[in-house]
C-alpha positions in Angstrom: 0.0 0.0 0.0 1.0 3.6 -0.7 0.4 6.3 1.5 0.4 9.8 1.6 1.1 12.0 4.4 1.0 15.5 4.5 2.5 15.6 1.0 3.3 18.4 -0.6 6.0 20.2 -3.4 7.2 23.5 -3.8 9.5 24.5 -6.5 12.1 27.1 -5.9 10.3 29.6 -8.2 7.4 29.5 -6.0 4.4 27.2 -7.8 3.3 24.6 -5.2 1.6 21.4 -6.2 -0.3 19.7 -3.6 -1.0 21.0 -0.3 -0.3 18.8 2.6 -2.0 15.8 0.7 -3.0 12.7 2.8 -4.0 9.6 1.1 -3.6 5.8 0.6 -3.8 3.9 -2.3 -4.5 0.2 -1.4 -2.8 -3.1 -2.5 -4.7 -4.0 -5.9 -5.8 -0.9 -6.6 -5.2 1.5 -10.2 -5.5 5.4 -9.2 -6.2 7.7 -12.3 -4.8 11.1 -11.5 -6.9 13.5 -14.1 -6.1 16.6 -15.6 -5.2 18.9 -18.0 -1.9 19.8 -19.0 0.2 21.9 -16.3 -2.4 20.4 -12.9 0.3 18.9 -12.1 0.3 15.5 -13.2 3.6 14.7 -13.8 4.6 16.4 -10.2 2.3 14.2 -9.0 3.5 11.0 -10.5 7.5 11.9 -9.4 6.5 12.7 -6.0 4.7 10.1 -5.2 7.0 7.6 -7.1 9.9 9.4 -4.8 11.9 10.4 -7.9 11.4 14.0 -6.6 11.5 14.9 -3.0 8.6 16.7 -1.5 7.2 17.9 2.4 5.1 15.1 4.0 6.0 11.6 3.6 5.4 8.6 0.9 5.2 5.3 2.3 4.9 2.2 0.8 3.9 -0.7 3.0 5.1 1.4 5.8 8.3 2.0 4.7 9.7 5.0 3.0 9.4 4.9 -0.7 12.9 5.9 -1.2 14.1 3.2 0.0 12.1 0.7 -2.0 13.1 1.6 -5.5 13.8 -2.3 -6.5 10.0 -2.5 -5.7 8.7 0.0 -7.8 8.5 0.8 -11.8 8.4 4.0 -13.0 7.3 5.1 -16.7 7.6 9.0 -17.1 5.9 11.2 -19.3 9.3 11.9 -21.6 9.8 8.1 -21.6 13.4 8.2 -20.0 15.0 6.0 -23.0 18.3 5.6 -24.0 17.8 7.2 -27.4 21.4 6.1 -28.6 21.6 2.4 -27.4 19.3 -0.1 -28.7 15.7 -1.5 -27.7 17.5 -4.8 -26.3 20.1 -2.1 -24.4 17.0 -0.6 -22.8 15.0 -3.5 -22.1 18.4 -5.3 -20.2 19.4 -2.2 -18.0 16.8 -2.4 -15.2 18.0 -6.1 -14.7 21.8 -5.9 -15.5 21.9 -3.6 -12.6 20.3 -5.4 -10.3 22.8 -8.5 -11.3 20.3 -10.8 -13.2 22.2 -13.2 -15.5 22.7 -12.9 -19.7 20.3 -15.9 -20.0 17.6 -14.6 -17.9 18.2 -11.0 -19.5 17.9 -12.6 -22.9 14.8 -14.4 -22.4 12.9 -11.7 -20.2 13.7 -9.3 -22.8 12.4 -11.5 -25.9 9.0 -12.1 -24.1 8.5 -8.6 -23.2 9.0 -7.4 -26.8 7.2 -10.2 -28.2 4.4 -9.2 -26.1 4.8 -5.5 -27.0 5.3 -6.1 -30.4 8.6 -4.8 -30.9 11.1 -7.6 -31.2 11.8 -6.6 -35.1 12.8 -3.7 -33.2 15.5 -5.0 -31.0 18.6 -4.5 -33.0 17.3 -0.6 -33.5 18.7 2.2 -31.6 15.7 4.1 -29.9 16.3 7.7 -31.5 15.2 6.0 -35.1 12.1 4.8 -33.8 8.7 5.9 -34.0 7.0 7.5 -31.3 4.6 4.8 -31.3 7.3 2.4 -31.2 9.4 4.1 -28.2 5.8 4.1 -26.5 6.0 0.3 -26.7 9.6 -0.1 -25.7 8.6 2.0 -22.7 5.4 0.0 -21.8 7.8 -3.0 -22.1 10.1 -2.4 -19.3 6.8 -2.9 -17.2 6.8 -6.5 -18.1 10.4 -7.0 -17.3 10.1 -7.6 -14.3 7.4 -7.7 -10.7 6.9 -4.5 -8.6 4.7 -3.4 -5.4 3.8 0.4 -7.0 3.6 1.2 -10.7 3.4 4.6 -12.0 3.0 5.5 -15.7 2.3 8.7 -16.5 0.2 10.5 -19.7 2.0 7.4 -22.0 -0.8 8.2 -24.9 0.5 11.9 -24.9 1.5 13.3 -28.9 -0.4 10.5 -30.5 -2.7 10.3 -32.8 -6.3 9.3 -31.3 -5.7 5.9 -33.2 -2.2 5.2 -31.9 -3.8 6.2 -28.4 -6.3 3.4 -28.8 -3.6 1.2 -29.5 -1.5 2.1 -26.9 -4.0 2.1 -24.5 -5.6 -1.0 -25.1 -2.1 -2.9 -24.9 -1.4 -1.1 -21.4 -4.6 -1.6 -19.7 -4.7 -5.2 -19.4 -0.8 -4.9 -18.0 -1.7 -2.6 -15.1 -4.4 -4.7 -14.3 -3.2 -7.8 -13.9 -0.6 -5.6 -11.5 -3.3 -4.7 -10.1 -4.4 -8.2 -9.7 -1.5 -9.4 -8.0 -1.4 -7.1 -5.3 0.6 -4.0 -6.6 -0.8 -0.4 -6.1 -0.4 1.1 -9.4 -0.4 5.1 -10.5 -1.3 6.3 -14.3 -1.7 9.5 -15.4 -3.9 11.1 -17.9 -5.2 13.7 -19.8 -8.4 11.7 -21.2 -11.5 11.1 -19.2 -12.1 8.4 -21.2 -8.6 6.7 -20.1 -9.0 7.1 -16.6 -12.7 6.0 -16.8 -11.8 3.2 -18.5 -8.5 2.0 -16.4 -9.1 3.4 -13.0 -10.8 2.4 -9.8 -10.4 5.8 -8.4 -9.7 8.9 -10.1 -7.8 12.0 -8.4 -8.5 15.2 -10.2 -6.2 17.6 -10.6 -6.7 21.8 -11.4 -2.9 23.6 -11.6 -1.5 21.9 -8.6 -4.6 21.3 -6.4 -6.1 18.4 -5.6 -9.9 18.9 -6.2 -11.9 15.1 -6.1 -10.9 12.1 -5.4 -13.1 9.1 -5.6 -14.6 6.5 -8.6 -15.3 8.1 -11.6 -19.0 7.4 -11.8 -19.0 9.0 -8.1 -17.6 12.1 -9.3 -19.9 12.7 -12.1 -22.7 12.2 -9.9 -21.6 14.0 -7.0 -18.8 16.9 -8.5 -17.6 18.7 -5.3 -16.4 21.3 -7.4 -17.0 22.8 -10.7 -13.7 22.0 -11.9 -14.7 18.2 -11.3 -17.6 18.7 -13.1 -15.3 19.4 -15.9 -12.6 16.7 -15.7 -14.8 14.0 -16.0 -17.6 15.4 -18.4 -16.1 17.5 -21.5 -20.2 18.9 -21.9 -20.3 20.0 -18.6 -21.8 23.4 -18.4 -22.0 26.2 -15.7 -23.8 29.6 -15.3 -24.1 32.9 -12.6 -27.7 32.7 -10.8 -29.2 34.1 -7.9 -30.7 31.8 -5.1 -33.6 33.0 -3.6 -36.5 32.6 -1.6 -39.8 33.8 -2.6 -42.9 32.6 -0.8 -41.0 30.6 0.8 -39.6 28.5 -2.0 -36.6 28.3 -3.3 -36.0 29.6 -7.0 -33.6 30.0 -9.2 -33.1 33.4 -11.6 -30.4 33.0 -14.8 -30.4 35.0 -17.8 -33.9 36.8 -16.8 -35.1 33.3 -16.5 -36.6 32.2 -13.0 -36.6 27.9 -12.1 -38.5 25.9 -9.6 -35.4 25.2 -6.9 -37.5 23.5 -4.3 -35.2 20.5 -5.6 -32.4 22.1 -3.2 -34.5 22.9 -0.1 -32.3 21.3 2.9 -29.7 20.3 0.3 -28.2 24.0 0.1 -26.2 25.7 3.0 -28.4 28.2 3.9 -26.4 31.5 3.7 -25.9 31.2 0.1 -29.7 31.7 -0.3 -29.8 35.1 -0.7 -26.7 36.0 -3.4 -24.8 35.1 -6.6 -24.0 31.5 -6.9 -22.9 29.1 -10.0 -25.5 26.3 -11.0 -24.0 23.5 -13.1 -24.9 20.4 -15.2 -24.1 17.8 -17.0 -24.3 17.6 -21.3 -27.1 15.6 -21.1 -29.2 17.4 -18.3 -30.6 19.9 -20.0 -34.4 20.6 -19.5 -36.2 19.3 -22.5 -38.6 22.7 -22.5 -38.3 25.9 -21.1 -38.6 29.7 -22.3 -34.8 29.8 -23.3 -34.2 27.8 -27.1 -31.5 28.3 -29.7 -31.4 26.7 -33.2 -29.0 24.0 -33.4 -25.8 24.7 -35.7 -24.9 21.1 -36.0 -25.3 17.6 -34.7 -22.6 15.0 -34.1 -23.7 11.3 -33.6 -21.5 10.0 -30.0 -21.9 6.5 -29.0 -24.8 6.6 -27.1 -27.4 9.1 -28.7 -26.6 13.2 -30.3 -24.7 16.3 -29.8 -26.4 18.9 -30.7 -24.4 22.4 -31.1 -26.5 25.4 -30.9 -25.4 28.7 -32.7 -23.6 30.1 -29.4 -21.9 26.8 -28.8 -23.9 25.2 -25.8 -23.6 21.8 -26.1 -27.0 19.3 -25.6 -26.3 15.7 -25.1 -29.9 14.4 -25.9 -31.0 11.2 -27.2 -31.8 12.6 -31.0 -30.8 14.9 -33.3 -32.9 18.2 -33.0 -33.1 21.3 -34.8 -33.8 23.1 -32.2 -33.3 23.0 -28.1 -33.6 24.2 -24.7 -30.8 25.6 -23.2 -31.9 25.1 -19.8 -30.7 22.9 -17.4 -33.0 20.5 -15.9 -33.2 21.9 -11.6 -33.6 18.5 -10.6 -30.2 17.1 -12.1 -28.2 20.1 -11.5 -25.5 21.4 -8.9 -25.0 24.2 -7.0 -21.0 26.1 -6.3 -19.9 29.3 -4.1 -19.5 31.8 -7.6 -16.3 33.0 -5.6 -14.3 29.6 -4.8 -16.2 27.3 -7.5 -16.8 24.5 -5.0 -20.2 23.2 -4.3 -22.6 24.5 -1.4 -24.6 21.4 -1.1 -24.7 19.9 2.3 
């Protein structure tokens, strides 16, 4: 198990990432750490991993992480390849130095390539290959040998959405069956869709700040924040209200418009009723009438239903393709955020 205490990292030029972070990530278990790029990611993924020191501790099984490199693979964002020596050269190091023998090397090195893919590549010195292909030699080392924690960080980023597919669907079944033997693994991400796909629990990053953690599915239900809202749902809209009370209801008032709130009544914390606040919701929660329509610009067909794109941009997850929608958000399926910290007021 890894755990987190009081972690945090501040560079000389001032930016910190994380801020006295405490956490565990259990035996068996594959954290996503989400977000865009400069949250953080890679910070995260070095810290933790203890290639970069920080405040706070990093344990894993109890122990300080630093002093458990043997039991721990790292694959970094920049890949960390010998460009000038070959594939073999960089599949052999993590076990010459650790004193495995040439026939051992040799055969651990043939299986992981043939299972990657790349042993046409072996002969090749790295800085001829394709991106692609170093991605593969990098995924490679993983097989090489057992570990207790597992870090790979943003391993699709600067390909093509095809080669990402690829990529991804030769790593996932790697970290998981880590995952199955006991190690706690780490993977970073840009892509929702990744870390939906891959993780068990997702930590969301915003520039340095840890904003969510939890299962994906719990986040998109329950986004503490509106920046979580966004990580894990690219339609995920947000506008400036007022919360009021009138005849002691709850209501709603955006864009001139006023909603039914009642759906918030003992949900809300109670001095927000009264001022400017942020209501949010997901692509597909948008009322299906309401006085507030735009034409649609264009439609894209996702897996599961339409896009539609109205002339200002909104975008309506819906179940059809409409030519015309409400921009509304449905009260009932919505979230409410302080307008002044962005992180929600719901008890």
């Amino acid at each position: 198990m890894i755990e987190l205490k009081g972690v945090s990292k501040q560079y000389l030029y001032g930016a910190q990432v994380l801020n006295a972070l405490d956490m565990k990530i259990k035996d068996g278990e594959i954290v996503a750490v989400l977000g865009d790029e400069g949250s953080g990611k890679t910070t995260f993924v070095k810290v933790v991993s203890a290639v970069e020191d920080c405040d706070g501790e990093v344990l894993l099984d109890g122990n300080p992480m630093t002093q458990k490199t043997d039991d721990t693979i790292v694959v970094f964002d920049d890949l960390a390849l010998f460009e000038n020596r070959t594939f073999f050269y960089n599949l052999a190091f993590p076990l010459t130095i650790r004193g495995y023998d040439k026939q051992e090397i040799s055969q651990r090195v043939f299986e992981a390539a043939e299972k990657m893919s790349i042993v046409a590549c072996l002969g090749d010195k790295v800085k001829k290959a394709s991106l692609i292909d170093k991605k593969r030699l990098a995924i490679a080392r993983l097989l090489i040998r057992d570990a207790k924690a597992v870090f790979v960080d943003d391993i699709t980023k600067g390909l093509s959405a095809n080669e990402a597919q690829i990529i991804l669907d030769a790593l996932q079944p790697i970290l998981t069956d880590f995952a199955r033997r006991g190690a706690s693994v780490v993977y970073s991400t840009t892509s929702r869709e990744e870390a939906r796909a891959i993780a068990d629990r997702v930590v969301v990053l915003h520039y340095g700040e840890v904003k969510q953690i939890g299962a994906f599915d719990e986040i998109y239900a329950h986004p503490q924040n509106v920046w979580a809202g966004e990580a894990v749902d690219e339609f995920f809209a947000f506008e400036e209200a007022t919360l009021q009370r009138a005849d002691g209801k709850l209501q709603l008032t955006l864009d001139g418009v006023t909603l039914d709130a009642s759906a918030f009544e003992g949900r809300v914390i109670e001095s927000f009723v009264g001022g400017k606040v942020y209501l949010g919701w997901h692509g597909e929660d948008y009322a299906e009438t309401g006085e507030r329509t735009e034409d649609v610009k264009y439609s894209v067909r996702l897996s599961s239903g339409w896009l539609d794109v109205t002339e200002s941009g909104r975008k309506v997850v819906s179940g059809q393709k409409l030519d015309k929608v409400c921009t509304l958000p449905n009260v009932n399926k919505s979230y409410l955020f302080d307008i002044e910290n962005e992180n929600s007021i719901e008890k």
